[in-house]
BALOBA-1460 file (C-alpha; in Angstrom, 3 decimals):
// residues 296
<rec num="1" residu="x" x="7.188" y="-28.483" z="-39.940"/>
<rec num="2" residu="x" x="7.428" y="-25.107" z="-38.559"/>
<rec num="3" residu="x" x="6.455" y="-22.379" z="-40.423"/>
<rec num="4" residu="x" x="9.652" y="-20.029" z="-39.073"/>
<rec num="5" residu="x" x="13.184" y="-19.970" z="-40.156"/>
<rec num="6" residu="x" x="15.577" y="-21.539" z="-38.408"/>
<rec num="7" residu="x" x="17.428" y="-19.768" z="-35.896"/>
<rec num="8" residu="x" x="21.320" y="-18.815" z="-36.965"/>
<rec num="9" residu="x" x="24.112" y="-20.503" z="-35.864"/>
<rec num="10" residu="x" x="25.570" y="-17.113" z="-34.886"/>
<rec num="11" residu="x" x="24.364" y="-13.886" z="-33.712"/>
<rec num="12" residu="x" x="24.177" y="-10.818" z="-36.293"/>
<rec num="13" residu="x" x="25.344" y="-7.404" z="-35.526"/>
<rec num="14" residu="x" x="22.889" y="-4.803" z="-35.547"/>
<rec num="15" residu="x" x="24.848" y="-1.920" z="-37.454"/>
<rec num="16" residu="x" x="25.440" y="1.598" z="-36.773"/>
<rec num="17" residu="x" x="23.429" y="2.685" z="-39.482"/>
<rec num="18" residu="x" x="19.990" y="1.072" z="-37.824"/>
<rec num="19" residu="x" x="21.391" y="1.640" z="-34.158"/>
<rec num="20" residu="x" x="23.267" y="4.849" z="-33.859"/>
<rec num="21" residu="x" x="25.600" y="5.399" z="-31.092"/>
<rec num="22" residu="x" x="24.833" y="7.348" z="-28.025"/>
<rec num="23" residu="x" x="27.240" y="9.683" z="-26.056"/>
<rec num="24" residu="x" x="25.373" y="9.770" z="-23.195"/>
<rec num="25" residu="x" x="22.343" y="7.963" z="-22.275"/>
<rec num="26" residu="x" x="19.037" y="9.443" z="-21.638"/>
<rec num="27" residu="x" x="17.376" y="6.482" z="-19.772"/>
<rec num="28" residu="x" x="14.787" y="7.335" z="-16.996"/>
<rec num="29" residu="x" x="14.183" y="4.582" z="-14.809"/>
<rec num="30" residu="x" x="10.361" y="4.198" z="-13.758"/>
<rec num="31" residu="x" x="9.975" y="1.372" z="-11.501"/>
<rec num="32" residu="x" x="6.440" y="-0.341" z="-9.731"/>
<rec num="33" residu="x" x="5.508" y="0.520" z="-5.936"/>
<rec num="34" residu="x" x="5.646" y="-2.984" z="-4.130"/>
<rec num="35" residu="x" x="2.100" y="-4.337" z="-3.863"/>
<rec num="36" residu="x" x="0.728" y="-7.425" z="-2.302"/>
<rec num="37" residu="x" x="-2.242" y="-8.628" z="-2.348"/>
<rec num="38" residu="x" x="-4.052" y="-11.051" z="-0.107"/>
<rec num="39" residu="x" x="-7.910" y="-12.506" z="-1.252"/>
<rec num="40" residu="x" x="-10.564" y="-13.904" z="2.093"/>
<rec num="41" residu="x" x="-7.810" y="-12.254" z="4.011"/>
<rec num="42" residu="x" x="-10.530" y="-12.532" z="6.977"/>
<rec num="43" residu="x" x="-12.988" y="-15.095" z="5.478"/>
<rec num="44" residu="x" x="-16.839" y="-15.329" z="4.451"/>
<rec num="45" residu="x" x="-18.179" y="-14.880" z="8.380"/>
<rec num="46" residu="x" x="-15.845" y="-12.777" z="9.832"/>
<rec num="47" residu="x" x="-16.127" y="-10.153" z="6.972"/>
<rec num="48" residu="x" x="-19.925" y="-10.581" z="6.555"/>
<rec num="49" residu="x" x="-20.218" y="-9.429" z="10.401"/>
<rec num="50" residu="x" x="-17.644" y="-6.401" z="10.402"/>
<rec num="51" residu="x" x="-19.310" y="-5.174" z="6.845"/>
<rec num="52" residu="x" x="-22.619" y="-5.567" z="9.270"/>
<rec num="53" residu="x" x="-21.090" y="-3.343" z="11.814"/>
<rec num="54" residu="x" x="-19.876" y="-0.677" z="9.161"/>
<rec num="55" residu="x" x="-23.434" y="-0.158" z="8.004"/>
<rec num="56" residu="x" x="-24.849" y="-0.010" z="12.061"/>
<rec num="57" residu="x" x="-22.355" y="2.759" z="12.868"/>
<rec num="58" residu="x" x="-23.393" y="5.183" z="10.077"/>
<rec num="59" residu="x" x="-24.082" y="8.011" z="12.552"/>
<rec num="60" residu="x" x="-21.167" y="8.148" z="13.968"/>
<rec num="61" residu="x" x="-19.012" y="8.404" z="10.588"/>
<rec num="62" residu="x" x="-17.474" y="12.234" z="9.946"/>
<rec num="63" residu="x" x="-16.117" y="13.819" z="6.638"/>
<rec num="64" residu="x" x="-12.538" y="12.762" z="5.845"/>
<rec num="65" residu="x" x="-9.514" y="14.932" z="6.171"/>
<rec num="66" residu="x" x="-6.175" y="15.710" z="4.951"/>
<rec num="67" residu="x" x="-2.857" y="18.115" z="5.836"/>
<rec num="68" residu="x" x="-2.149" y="20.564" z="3.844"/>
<rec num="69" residu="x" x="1.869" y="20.151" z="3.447"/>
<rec num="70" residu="x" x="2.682" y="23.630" z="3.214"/>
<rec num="71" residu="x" x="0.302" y="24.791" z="6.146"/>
<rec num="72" residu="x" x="-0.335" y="21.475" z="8.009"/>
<rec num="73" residu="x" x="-4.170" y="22.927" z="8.280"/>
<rec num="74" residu="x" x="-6.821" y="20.305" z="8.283"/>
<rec num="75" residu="x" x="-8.724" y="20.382" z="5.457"/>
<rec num="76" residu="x" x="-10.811" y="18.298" z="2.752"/>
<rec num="77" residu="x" x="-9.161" y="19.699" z="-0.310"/>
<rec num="78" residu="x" x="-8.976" y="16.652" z="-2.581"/>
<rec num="79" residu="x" x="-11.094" y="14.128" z="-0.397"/>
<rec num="80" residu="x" x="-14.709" y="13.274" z="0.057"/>
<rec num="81" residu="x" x="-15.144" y="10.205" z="2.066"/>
<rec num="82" residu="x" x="-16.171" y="9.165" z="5.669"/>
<rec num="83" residu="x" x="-14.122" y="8.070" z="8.273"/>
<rec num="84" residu="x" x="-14.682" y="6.186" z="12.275"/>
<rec num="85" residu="x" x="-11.486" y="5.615" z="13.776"/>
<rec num="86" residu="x" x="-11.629" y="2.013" z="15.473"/>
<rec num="87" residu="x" x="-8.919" y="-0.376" z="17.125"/>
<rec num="88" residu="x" x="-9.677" y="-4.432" z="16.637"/>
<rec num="89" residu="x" x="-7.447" y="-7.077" z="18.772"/>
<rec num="90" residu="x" x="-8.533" y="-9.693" z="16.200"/>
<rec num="91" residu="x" x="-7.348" y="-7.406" z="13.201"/>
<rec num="92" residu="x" x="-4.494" y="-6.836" z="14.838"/>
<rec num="93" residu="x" x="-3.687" y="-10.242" z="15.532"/>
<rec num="94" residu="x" x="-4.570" y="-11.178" z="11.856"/>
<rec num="95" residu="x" x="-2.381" y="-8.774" z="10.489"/>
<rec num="96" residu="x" x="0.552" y="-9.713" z="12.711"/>
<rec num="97" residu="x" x="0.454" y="-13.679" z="11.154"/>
<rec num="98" residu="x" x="0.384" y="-11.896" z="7.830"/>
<rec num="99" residu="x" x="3.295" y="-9.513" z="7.883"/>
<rec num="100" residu="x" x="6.117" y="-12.177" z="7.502"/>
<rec num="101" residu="x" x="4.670" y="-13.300" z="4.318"/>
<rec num="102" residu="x" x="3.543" y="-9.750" z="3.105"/>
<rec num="103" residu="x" x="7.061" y="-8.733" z="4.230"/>
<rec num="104" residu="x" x="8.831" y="-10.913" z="1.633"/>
<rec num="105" residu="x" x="6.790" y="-10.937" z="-1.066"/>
<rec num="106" residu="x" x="7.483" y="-6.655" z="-0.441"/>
<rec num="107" residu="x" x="11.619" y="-6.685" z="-0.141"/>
<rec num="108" residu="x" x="10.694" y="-5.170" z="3.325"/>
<rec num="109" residu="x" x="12.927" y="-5.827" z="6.748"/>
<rec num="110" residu="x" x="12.222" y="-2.621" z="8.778"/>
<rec num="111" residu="x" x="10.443" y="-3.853" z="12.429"/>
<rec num="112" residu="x" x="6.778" y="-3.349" z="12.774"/>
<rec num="113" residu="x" x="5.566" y="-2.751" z="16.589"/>
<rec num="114" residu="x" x="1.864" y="-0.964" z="15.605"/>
<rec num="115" residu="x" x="-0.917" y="0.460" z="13.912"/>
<rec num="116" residu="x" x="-3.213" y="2.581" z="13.509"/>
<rec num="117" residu="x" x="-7.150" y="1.743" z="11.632"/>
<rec num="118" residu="x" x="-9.617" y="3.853" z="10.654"/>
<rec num="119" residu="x" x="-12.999" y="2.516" z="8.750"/>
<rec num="120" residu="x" x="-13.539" y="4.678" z="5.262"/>
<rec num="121" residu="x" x="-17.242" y="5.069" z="3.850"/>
<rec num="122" residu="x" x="-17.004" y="6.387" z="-0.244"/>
<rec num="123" residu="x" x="-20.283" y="6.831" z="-1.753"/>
<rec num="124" residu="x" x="-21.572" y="8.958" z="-4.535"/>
<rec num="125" residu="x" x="-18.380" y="10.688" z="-5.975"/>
<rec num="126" residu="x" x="-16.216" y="9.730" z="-3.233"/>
<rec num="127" residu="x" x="-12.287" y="9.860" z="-3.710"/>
<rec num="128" residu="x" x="-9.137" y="10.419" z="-2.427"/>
<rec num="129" residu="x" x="-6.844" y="12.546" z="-4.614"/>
<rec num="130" residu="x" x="-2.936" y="11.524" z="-4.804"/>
<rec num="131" residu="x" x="-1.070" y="11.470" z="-1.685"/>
<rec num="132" residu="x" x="1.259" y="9.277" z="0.415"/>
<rec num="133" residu="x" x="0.784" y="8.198" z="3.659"/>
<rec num="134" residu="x" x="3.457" y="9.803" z="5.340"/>
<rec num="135" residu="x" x="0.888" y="12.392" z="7.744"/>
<rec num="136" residu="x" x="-0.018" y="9.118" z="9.177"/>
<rec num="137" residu="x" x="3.071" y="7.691" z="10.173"/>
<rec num="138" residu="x" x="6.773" y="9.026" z="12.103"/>
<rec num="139" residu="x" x="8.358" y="7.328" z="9.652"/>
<rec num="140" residu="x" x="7.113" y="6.761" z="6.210"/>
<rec num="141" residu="x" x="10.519" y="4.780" z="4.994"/>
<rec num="142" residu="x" x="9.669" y="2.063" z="7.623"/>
<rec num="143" residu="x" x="5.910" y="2.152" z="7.359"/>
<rec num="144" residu="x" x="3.376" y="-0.034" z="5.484"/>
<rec num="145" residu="x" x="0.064" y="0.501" z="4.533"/>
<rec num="146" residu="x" x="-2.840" y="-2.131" z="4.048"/>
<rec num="147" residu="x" x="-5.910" y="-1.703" z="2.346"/>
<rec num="148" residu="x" x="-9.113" y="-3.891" z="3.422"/>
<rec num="149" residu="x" x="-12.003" y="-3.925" z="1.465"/>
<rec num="150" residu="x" x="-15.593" y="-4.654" z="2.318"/>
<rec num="151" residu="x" x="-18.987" y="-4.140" z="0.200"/>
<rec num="152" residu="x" x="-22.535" y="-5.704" z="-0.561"/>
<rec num="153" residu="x" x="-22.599" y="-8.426" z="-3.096"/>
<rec num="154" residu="x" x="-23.370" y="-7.750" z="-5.824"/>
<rec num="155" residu="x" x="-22.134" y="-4.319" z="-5.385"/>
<rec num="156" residu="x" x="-23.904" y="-1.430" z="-4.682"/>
<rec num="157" residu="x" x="-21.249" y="1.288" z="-5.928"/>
<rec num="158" residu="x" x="-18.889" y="1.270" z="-9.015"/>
<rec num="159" residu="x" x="-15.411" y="3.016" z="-9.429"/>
<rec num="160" residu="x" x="-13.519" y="3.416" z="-5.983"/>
<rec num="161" residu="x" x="-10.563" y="1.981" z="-7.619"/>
<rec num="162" residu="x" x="-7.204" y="2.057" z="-5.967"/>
<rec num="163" residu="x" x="-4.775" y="3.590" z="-7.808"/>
<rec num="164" residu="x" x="-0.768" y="2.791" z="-6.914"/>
<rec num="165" residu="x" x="1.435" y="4.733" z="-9.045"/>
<rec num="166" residu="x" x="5.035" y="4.068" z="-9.572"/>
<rec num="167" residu="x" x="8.238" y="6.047" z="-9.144"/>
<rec num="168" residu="x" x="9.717" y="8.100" z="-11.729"/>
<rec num="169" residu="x" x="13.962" y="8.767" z="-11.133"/>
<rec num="170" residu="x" x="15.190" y="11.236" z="-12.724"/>
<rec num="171" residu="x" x="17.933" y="14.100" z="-11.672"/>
<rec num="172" residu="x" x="19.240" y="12.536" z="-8.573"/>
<rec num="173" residu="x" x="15.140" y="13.021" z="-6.961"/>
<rec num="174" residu="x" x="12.248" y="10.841" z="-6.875"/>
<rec num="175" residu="x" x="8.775" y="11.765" z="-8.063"/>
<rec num="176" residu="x" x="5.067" y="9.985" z="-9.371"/>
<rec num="177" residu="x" x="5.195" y="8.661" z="-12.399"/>
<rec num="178" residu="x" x="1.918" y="8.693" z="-14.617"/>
<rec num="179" residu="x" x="2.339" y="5.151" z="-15.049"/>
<rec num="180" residu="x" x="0.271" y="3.500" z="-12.671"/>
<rec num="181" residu="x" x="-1.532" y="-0.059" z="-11.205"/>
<rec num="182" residu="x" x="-4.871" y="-0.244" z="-10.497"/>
<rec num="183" residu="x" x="-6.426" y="-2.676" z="-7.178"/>
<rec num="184" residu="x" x="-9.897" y="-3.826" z="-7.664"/>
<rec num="185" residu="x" x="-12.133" y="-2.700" z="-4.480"/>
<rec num="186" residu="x" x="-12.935" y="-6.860" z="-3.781"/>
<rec num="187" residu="x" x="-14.618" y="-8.000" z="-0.784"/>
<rec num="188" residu="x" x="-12.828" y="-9.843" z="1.811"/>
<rec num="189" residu="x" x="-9.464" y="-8.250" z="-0.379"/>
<rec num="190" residu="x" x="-6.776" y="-6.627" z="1.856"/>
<rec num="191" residu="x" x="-3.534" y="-5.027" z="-0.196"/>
<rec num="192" residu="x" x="-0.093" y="-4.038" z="1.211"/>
<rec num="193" residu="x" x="2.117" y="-1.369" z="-0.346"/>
<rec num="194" residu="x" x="4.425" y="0.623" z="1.157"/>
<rec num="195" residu="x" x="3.737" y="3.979" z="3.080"/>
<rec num="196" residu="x" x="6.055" y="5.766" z="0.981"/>
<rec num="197" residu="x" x="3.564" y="5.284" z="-2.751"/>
<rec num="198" residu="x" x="2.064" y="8.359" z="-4.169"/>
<rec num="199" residu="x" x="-1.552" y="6.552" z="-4.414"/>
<rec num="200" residu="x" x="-5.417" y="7.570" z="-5.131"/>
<rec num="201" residu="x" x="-8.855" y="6.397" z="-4.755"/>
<rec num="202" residu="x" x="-11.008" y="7.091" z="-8.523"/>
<rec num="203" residu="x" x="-14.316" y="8.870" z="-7.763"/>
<rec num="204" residu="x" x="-16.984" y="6.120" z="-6.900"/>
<rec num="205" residu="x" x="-20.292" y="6.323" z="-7.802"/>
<rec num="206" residu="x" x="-23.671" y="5.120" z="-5.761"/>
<rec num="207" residu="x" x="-26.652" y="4.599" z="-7.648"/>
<rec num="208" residu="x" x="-28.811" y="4.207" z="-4.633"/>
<rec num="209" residu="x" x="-27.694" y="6.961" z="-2.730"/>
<rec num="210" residu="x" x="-27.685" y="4.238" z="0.220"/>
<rec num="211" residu="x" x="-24.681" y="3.923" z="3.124"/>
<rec num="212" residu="x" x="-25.162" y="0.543" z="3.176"/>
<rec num="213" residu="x" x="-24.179" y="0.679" z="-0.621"/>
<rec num="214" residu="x" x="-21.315" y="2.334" z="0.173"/>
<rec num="215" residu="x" x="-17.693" y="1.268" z="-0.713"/>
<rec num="216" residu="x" x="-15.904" y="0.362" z="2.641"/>
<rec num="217" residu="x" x="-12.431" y="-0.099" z="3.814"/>
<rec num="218" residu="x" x="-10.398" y="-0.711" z="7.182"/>
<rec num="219" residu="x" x="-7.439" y="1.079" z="6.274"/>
<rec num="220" residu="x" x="-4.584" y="0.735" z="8.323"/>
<rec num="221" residu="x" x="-0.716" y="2.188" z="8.610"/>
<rec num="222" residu="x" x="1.592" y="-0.253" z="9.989"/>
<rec num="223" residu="x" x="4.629" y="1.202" z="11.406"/>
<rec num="224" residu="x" x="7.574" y="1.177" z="13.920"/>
<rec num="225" residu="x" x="8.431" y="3.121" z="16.909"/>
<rec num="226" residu="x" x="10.135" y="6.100" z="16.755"/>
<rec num="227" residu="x" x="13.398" y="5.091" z="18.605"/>
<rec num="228" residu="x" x="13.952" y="2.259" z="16.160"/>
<rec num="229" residu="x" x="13.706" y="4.269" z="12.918"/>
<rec num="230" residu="x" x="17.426" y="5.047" z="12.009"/>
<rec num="231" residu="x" x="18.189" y="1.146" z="13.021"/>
<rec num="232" residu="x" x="15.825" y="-0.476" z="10.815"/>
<rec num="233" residu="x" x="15.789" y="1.958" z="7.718"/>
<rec num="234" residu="x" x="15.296" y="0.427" z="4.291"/>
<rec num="235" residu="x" x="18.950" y="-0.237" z="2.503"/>
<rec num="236" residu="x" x="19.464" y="1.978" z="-0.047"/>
<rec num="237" residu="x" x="16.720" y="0.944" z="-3.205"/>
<rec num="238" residu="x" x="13.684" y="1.889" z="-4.500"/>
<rec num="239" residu="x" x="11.887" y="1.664" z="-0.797"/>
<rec num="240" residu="x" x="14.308" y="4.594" z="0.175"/>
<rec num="241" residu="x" x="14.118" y="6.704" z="-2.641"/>
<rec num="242" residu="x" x="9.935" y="6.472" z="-2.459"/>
<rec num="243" residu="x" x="10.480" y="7.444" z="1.290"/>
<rec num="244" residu="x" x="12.709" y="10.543" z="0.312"/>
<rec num="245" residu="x" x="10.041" y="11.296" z="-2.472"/>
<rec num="246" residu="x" x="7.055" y="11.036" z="0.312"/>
<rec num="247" residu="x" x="8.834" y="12.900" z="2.765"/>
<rec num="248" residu="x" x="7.711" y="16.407" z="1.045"/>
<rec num="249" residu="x" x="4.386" y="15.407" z="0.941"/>
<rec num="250" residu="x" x="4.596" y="16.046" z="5.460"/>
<rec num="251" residu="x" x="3.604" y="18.747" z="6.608"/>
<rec num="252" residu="x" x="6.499" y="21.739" z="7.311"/>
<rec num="253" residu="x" x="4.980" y="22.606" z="10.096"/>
<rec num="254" residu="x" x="3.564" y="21.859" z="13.066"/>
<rec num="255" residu="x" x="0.578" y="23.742" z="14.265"/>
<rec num="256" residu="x" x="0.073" y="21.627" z="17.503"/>
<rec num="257" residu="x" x="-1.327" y="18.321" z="16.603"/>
<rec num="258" residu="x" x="-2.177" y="15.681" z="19.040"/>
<rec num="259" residu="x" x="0.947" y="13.336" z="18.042"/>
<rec num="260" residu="x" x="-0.647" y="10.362" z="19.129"/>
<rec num="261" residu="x" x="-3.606" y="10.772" z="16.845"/>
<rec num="262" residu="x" x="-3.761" y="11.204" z="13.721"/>
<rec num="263" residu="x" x="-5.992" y="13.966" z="11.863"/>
<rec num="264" residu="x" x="-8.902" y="11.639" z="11.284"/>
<rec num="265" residu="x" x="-8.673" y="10.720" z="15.269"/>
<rec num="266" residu="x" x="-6.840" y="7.126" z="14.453"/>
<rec num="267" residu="x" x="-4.550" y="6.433" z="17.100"/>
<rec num="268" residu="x" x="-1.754" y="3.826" z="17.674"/>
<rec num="269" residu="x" x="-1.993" y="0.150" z="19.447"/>
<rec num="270" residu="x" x="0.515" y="-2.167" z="19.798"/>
<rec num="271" residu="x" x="0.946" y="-5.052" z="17.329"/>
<rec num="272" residu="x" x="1.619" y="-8.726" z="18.822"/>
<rec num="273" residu="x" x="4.225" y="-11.357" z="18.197"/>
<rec num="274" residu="x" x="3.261" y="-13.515" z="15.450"/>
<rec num="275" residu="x" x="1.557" y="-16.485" z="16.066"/>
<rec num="276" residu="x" x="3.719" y="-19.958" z="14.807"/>
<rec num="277" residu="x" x="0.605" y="-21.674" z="14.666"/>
<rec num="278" residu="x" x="-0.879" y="-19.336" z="12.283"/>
<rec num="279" residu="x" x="1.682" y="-17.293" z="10.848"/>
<rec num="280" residu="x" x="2.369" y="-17.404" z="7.579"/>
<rec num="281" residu="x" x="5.455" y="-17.128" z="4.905"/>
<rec num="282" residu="x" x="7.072" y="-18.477" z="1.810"/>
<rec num="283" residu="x" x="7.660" y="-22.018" z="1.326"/>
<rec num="284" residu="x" x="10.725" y="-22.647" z="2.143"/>
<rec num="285" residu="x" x="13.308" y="-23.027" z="-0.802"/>
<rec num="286" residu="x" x="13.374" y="-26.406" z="-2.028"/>
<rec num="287" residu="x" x="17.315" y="-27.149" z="-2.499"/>
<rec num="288" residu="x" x="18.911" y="-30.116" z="-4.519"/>
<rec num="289" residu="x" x="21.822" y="-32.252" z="-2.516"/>
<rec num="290" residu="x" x="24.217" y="-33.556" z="-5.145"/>
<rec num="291" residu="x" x="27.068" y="-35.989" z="-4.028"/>
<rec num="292" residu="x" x="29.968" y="-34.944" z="-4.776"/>
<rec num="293" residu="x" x="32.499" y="-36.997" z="-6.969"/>
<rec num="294" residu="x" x="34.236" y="-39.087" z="-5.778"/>
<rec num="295" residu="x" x="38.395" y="-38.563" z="-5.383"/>
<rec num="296" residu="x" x="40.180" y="-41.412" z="-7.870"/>
C-alpha cells in the first residue's frame, strides 16, 4: 500500500494569504539557443584521416582573429587559437544530407545555398571569448553554424568546452543570459546552433605542449545568399529576436574588407542539393485511421 495520501477529489485553492496578488507581473523570459547535436557525424575512417591531415598542416596554421564591432579592426582581443581556412566537396556534401534533419529538430526554414570552413587548432589556454557569428555571415537571422570536433584518443587537451548561452528578454530587446549549455569537445561530434547565439570556447589546456594534442574543429557558417534574405527570414520567435540581439555584435563600419572572405581568409562555396539516397530527416509521423461511425 502506498505510503502517500490519496489524491483529493477536488482541487484546493491556494489563498491570498500564501499567494499574494500581483498588479503587474515581473516575469523575464530566458529561453535555450536551439542546439543539435549529431555523434560519428563522419565516421571512424573518414575522421581518423582528416584529424591526420590537421596535424600534417601545422605550418601553415595562423593566430585567430576577430572584429572589433565598434572599429571593425582585426584583432585578437578575446581569442587565442589557430586557424587554416579550407573548402571540402565531401563536407559539403555531408552537410547538405544533414541539414533537413538538423533543420527540424532547430524550428529553422530559411534556405541554405553555402558555406564557409575554416579548421581551428586550441592548445594550451586556447579560447574564444563570447561572441556571435554574425562577422561571418550577410545574414545572421538566416545563418547556421556547425561545430565539428576532432582530437587524439584518449585526449591530449582538457577544457575547450563549448559554451551556448541562452537569450535573456527583457524591455522590448534581446541580450545573453548567464544561463548557459555546455557541448562536450567529442570526436567525430558535429553541433548545429544558430548563427544568431552569443557562444564561447572555455580556455583549454595542453599538458604536452604538442599540436598534435591539440583540440581541433572544422567550423563552419552555413548561410543563404544575399538576395534571398528578406524572403526567407525567420517568423517572428526566438530565432528573430537572437538575430536582432546578434546584429550589434557586426561591425559599424566598414574599413574595406574583402566581402567574399572572411577575416580569418574563409571564403564561400556553394552547397549541393541534398542527396535522397542519403539525406536524412524525421520519421515521418505515424497517424492513426479510425472509421468513422456509421450513419443509423
Amino acid at each position: 500500500m502506498s505510503g502517500y495520501a490519496k489524491e483529493p477529489a477536488t482541487p484546493t485553492e491556494i489563498s491570498t494569504r500564501d499567494l499574494p496578488p500581483s498588479d503587474r507581473w515581473s516575469t523575464t523570459p530566458v529561453v535555450p539557443a536551439p542546439v543539435c547535436r549529431l555523434e560519428n557525424f563522419l565516421g571512424a575512417e573518414r575522421a581518423a584521416r582528416l584529424l591526420k591531415y590537421a596535424i600534417a598542416r601545422q605550418p601553415d596554421f595562423r593566430a585567430g582573429t576577430v572584429l572589433d564591432p565598434l572599429s571593425g579592426q582585426v584583432s585578437r582581443k578575446g581569442r587565442s587559437s589557430l586557424v587554416l581556412p579550407v573548402t571540402s566537396s565531401v563536407l559539403s556534401r555531408h552537410l547538405a544530407d544533414c541539414l533537413p534533419l538538423v533543420q527540424e529538430v532547430l524550428g529553422h526554414r530559411a534556405a541554405l545555398t553555402r558555406t564557409s570552413t575554416v579548421l581551428t587548432a586550441h592548445g594550451e589556454g586556447g579560447h574564444y571569448g563570447m561572441h556571435t557569428d554574425a562577422s561571418r555571415v550577410r545574414d545572421v537571422g538566416t545563418a547556421l553554424s556547425a561545430v565539428y570536433y576532432l582530437h587524439r584518443r584518449p585526449r591530449g587537451f582538457d577544457g575547450g568546452q563549448l559554451r551556448l548561452y541562452d537569450t535573456l528578454l527583457a524591455g522590448g530587446a534581446a541580450q545573453p543570459a548567464e544561463s548557459y549549455r555546455t557541448v562536450e569537445p567529442e570526436h567525430d561530434t558535429i553541433v548545429f546552433f544558430p548563427a544568431s547565439a552569443f557562444h564561447e570556447v572555455v580556455p583549454s589546456t595542453c599538458p604536452s605542449g604538442q599540436f598534435a594534442d591539440h583540440r581541433f574543429t572544422l567550423t563552419t557558417w552555413i548561410s543563404g545568399v544575399e538576395s534571398q534574405a528578406a524572403v526567407h527570414r525567420p517568423p517572428f520567435g526566438i530565432l528573430s529576436w537572437m538575430a536582432r540581439a546578434a546584429e550589434h555584435t557586426r561591425p559599424l563600419t566598414d574599413i574595406g574588407h574583402d566581402h567574399d572572405h572572411d577575416h580569418d581568409g574563409a571564403g564561400p562555396i556553394a552547397l549541393p542539393a541534398a542527396d535522397p539516397a542519403t539525406r536524412l530527416a524525421l520519421p515521418p509521423a505515424r497517424t492513426t485511421s479510425r472509421t468513422a461511425p456509421r450513419s443509423r
